[in-house]
C-alpha positions as CSV (number, residue, x, y, z in Angstrom):
1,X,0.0,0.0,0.0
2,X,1.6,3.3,-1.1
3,X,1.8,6.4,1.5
4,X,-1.3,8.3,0.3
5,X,-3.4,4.9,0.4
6,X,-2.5,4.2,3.5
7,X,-3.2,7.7,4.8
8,X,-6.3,7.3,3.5
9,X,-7.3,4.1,4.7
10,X,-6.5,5.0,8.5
11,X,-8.6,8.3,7.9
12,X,-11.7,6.2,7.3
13,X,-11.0,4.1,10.3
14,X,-10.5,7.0,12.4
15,X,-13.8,9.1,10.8
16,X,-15.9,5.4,11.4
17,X,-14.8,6.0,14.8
18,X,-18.5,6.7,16.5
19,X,-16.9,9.2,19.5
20,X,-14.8,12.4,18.5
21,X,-11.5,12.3,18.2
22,X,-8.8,15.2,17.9
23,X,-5.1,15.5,17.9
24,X,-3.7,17.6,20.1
25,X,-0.3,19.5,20.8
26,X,1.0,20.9,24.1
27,X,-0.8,24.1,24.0
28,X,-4.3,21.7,23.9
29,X,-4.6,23.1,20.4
30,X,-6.6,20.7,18.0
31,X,-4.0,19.8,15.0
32,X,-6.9,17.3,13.4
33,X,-10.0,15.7,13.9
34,X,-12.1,13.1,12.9
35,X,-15.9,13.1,11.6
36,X,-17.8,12.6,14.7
37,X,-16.0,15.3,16.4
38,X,-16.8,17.7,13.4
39,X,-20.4,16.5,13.8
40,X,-20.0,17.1,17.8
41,X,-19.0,21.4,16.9
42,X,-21.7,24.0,15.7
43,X,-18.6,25.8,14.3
44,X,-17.3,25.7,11.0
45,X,-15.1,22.6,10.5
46,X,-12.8,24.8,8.5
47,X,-12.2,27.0,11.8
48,X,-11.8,24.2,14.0
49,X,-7.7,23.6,13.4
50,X,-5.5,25.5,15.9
51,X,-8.5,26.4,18.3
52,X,-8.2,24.8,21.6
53,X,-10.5,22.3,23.1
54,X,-12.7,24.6,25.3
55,X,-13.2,27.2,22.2
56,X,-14.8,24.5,20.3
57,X,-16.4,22.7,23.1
58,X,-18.0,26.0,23.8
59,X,-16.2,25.0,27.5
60,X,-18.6,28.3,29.3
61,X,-15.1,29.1,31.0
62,X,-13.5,30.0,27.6
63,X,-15.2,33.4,27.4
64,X,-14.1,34.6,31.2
65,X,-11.1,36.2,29.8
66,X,-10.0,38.0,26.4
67,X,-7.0,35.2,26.0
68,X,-9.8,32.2,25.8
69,X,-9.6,28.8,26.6
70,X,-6.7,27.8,29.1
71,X,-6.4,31.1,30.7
72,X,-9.8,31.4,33.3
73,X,-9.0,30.7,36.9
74,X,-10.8,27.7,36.6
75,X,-8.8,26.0,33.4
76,X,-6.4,25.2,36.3
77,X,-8.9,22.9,37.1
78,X,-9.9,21.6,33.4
79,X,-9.5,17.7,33.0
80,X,-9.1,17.7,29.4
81,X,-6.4,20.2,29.8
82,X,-4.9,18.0,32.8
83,X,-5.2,14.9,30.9
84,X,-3.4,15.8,27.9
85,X,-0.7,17.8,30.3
86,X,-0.6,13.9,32.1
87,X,-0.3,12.0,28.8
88,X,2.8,14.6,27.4
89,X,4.5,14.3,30.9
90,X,4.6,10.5,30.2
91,X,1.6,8.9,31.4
92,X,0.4,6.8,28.2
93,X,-3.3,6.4,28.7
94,X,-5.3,9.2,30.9
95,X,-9.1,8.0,31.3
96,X,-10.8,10.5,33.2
97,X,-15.1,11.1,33.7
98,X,-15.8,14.6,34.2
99,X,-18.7,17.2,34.1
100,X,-18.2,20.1,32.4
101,X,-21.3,23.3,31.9
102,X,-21.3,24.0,28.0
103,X,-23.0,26.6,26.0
104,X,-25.7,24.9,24.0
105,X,-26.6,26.3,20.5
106,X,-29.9,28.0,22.1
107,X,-27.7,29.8,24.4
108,X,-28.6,27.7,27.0
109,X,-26.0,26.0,29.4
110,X,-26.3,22.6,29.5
111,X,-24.4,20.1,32.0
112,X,-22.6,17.3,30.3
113,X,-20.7,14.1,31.8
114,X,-18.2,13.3,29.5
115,X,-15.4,10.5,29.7
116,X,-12.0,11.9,28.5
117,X,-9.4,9.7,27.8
118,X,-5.7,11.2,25.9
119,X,-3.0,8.7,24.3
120,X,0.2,10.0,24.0
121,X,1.8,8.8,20.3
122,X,4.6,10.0,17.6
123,X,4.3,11.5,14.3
124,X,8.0,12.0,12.8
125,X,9.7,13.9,15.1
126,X,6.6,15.3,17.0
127,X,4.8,14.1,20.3
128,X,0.7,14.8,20.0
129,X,-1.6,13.8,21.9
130,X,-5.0,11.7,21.1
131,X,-7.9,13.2,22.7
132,X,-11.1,11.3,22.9
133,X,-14.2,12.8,24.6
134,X,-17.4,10.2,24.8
135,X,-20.8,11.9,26.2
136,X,-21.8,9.6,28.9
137,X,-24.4,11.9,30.6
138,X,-27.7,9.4,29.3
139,X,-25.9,6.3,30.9
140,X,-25.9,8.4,34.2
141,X,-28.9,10.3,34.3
142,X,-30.4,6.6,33.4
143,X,-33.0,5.6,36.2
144,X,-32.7,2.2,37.6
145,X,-35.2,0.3,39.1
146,X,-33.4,-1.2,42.5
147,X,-34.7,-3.8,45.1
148,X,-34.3,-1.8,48.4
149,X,-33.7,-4.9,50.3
150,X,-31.3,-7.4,48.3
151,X,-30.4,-4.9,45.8
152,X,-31.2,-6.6,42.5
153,X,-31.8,-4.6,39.3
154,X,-35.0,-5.0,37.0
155,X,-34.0,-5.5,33.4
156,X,-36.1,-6.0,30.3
157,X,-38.9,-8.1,30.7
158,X,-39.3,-7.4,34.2
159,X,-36.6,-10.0,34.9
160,X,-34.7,-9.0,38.3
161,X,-30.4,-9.5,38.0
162,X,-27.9,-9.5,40.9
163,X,-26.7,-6.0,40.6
164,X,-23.2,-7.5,39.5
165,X,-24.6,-9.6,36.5
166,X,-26.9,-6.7,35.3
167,X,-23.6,-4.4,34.9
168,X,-21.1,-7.2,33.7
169,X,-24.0,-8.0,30.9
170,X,-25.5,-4.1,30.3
171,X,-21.8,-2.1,30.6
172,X,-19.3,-4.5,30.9
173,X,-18.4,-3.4,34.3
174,X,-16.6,-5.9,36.6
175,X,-16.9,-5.6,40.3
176,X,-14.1,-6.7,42.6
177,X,-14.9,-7.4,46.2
178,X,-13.9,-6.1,49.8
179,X,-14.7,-5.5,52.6
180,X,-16.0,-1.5,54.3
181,X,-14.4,-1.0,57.8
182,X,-18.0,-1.0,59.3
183,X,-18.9,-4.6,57.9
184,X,-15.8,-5.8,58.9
185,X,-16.4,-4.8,62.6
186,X,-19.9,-6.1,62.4
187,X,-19.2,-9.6,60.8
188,X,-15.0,-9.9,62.1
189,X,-15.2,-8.5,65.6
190,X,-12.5,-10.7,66.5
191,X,-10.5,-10.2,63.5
192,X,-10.6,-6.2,64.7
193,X,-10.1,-7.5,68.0
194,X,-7.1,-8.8,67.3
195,X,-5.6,-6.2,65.2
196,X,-6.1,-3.8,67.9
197,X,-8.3,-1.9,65.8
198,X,-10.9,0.7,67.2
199,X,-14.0,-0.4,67.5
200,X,-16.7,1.7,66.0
């Protein structure tokens, strides 16, 4: 496959990608992006190159100050900023949830929970980093119907799951298991006991 095939084929894998995508540099300016991120902006596509993620996020910080995004008091704070800062200083893979207030097209701020994860990678002789932001607020505004004594979840067909299966099966989320301080001084007195631990 010759260079501009291949640069093409890796294009349409990126722009099938269903979340947006951007390439960023140090200054969290977006260098490229893919289709579902152009999709995500109400600006024009053409304008998005060079901005920086809050501009075209329509972050509601990025108008506090004349200098934009990356300069408001609270940018300190931002955790797509900090994750992309994370993944140049070295760390490969930053996965981070956050909610962030944006300025919806009516004008309107509107709260969003987004999932942020940046990759740090190479191009020639330049570090960038990958920035992909997935809009997670349905899955947590979703309501779920929840036994209030053994804690079971009702699913489709009114079927009732142990709140670990309905999770593995819906999100693949995996639970590990412990044990809280209290229950262990409720059910292991004399394993507390023993320790010299306080009791409660």
């Amino acid at each position: 496959m010759n260079p501009k095939a291949e640069e093409s084929f890796f294009k349409t894998i990126v722009d099938a990608f269903p979340s947006p995508v951007f390439v960023m540099d140090r200054s969290v300016r977006i260098l490229a992006h893919n289709a579902a991120a152009a999709r995500m902006l109400t600006m024009d596509i053409n304008y998005i190159p060079q901005e920086r993620a809050g501009t075209v996020l329509h972050c509601i910080h990025s108008t506090e100050t004349p200098d934009g995004c990356g300069y408001a008091p609270s940018c300190r704070g931002c955790v797509v900023r900090q994750s992309v800062g994370r993944s140049f200083q070295g760390q490969q893979i930053v996965r981070e949830r956050v909610k962030m207030e944006l300025m919806g097209t009516d004008g309107e701020i509107k709260e969003r929970y987004l999932m942020v994860t940046t990759s740090l990678f190479g191009y020639g002789d330049q570090e960038l980093v990958l920035l992909i932001i997935e809009d997670i607020s349905e899955l947590l505004k979703a309501m779920l119907p929840i036994c209030c004594h053994c804690k079971k979840i009702r699913g489709e067909a009114a079927h009732w799951h142990p709140m670990e299966a309905y999770f593995m099966e819906h999100h693949n989320i995996q639970f590990s298991h412990g044990i809280c301080p209290d229950c262990a001084r409720k059910y292991y007195p004399e394993i507390y006991h023993n320790r010299g631990l306080p009791a409660k």
